[in-house]
C-alpha positions as CSV (number, residue, x, y, z in Angstrom):
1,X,53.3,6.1,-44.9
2,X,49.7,5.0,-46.3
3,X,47.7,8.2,-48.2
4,X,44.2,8.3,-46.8
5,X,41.6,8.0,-49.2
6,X,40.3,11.2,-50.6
7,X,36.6,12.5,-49.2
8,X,33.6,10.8,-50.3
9,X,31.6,13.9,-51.7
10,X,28.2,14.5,-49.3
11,X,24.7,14.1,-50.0
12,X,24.3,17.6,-50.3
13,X,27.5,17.7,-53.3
14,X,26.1,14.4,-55.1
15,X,22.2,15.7,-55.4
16,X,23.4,19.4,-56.4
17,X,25.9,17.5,-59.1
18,X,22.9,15.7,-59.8
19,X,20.7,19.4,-60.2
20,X,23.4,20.7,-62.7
21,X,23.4,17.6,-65.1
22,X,19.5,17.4,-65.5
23,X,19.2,21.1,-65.9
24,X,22.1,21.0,-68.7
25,X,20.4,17.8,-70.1
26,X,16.8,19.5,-69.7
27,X,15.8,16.1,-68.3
28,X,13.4,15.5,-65.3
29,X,13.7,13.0,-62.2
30,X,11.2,10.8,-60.4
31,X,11.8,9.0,-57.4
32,X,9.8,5.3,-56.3
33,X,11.1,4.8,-52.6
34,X,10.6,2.1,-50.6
35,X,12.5,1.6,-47.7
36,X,14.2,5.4,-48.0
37,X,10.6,6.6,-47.3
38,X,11.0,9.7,-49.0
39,X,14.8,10.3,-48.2
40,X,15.9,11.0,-51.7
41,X,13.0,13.4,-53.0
42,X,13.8,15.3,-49.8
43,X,17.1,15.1,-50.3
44,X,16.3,16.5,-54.1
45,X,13.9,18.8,-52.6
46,X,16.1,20.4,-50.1
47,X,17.8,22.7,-53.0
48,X,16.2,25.6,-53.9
49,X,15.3,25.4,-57.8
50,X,14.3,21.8,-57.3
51,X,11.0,22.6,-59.3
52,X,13.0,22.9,-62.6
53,X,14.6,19.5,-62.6
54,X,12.6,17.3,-60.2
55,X,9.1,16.1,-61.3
56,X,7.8,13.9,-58.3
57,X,8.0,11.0,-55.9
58,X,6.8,8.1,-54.7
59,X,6.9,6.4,-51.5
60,X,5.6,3.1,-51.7
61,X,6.6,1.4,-48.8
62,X,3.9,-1.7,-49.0
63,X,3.8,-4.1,-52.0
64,X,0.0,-2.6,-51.9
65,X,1.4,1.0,-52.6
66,X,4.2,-0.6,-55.7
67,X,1.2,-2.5,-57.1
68,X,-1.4,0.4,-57.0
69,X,0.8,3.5,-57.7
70,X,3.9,1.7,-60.0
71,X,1.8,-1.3,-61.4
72,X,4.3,-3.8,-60.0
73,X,2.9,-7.2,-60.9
74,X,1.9,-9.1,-58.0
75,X,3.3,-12.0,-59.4
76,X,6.5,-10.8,-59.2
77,X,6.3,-10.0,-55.5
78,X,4.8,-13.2,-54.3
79,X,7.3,-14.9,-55.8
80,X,10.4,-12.9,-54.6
81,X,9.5,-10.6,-52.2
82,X,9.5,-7.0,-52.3
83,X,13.7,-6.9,-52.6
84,X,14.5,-8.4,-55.5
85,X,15.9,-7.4,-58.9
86,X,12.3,-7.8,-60.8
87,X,10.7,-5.1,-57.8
88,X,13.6,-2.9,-58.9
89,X,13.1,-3.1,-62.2
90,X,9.5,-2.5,-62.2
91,X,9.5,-0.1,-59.7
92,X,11.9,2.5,-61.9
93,X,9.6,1.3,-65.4
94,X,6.4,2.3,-63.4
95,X,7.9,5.6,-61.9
96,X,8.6,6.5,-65.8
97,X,4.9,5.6,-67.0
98,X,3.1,7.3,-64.5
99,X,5.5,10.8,-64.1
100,X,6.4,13.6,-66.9
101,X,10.1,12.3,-66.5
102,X,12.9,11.2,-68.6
103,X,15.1,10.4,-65.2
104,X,13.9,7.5,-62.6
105,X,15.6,5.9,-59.4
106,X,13.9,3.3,-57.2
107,X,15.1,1.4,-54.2
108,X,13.6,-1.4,-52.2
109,X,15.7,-2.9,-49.5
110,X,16.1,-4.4,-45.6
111,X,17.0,-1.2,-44.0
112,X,16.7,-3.6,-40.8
113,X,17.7,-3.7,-37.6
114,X,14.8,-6.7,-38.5
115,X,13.4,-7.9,-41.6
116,X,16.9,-10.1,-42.7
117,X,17.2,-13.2,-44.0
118,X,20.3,-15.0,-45.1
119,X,19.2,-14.4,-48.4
120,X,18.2,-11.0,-48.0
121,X,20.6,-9.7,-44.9
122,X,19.9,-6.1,-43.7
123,X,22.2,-3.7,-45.8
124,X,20.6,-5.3,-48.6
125,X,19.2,-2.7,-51.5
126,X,18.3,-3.4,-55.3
127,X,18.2,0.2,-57.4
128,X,16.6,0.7,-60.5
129,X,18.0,3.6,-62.7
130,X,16.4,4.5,-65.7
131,X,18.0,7.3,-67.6
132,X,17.0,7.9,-71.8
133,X,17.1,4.5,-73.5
134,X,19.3,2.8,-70.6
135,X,17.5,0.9,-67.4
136,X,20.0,-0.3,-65.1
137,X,19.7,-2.7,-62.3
138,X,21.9,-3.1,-59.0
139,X,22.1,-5.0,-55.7
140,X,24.3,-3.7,-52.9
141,X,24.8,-4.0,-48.9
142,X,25.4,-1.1,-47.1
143,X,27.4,-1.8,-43.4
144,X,25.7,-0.2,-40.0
145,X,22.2,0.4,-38.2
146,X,18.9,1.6,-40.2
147,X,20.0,5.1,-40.5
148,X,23.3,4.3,-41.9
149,X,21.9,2.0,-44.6
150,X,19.1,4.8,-45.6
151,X,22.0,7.1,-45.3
152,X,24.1,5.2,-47.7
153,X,21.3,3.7,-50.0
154,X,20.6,8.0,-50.7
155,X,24.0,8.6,-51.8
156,X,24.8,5.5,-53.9
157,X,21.8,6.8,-56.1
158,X,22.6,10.0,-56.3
159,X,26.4,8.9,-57.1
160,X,24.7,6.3,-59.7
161,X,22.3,9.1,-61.1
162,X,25.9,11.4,-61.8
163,X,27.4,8.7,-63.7
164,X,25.0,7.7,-65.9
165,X,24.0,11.0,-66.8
166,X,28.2,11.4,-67.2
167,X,29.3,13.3,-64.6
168,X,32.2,12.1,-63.0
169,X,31.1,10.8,-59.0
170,X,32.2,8.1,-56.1
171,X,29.9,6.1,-53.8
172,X,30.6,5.4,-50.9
173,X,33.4,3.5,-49.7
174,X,31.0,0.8,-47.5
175,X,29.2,-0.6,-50.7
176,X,29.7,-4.0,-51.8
177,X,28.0,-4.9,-55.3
C-alpha cells in the first residue's frame, strides 16, 4: 500500500505563518504584482492585524506601471519581455526603495489561457524575494487554467516568504523549478 502525501498547508495557513514570522522578526512586507493583480496583498490583507506587518502593494500589471511605480528599466523589458529573471529582480529591488519595508515578493508571469510562447509557456512565473541582506530569484510553471496558476503563484510565495524568513513550509506539489 502507497501513503498519500501529507496536506499541502492553504493559503490561509501559509500567509498567517507568514503574519507570525514578520511580527516576531518586527519586519514589514511589500508586494509588486503583476499577473496576481493584487492576489497576494489581499491574500495578506484578509487577516485581521495585517496593518502591523504588511506595509503596501503594488499591482503593476503593464511594463508602463513596473517602469513608473518600481523604476524597472526599460531596457530590460524590451529586451526580455515582462517575464524574465531581470523583471523579477527589479521588480522586488523597486518594491524595497519605494515602501517602509524590510520584506518584498514580486511576480510576473503568463497566467494564460493566452499570452504563451514556447519560451515562455503559460504556468510560467519568475518571483523575486527579498528578505534583509538576501534577494532571491526563481522561475516556476504552475499546471491548470488562469485561476489555478494565480492560485498556485500565491502560495508558492507565501511558502517561499516562510522559508526564508525560517519557518519551516511546503509549496505546492504542482511546481516545477
Amino acid at each position: 500500500m502507497t501513503q498519500a502525501p501529507s496536506p499541502q498547508p492553504s493559503t490561509h495557513d501559509l500567509s498567517r505563518r507568514l503574519a507570525e514570522l514578520l511580527l516576531q522578526q518586527q519586519l514589514k512586507l511589500v508586494t509588486a504584482e503583476s499577473c496576481t493583480g493584487g492576489m497576494i496583498a489581499a491574500a495578506c490583507t484578509d487577516l485581521a492585524g495585517s496593518s502591523a506587518w504588511f506595509e503596501r502593494g503594488f499591482v503593476t500589471y503593464s511594463n508602463e506601471a513596473k517602469i513608473e511605480l518600481l523604476g524597472v528599466e526599460e531596457r530590460i523589458l524590451r529586451r526580455a519581455g515582462a517575464v524574465c529573471e531581470g523583471v523579477a529582480r527589479a521588480m522586488v529591488q523597486g518594491a524595497l526603495a519605494h515602501a517602509k519595508a524590510q520584506v518584498a515578493v514580486a511576480v510576473t508571469g503568463v497566467a494564460g489561457p493566452t499570452g504563451g510562447s514556447p519560451a515562455k509557456p503559460v504556468g510560467t512565473v519568475w518571483f523575486g524575494f527579498a528578505v534583509p541582506g538576501h534577494v532571491v530569484t526563481e522561475k516556476c510553471r504552475f499546471a491548470g487554467d488562469r485561476a489555478a496558476v494565480r492560485a498556485a503563484t500565491v502560495a508558492h510565495a507565501f511558502a517561499r516568504l516562510v522559508e526564508l524568513l525560517g519557518g519551516p513550509a511546503r509549496t505546492p506539489a504542482d511546481v516545477r523549478r
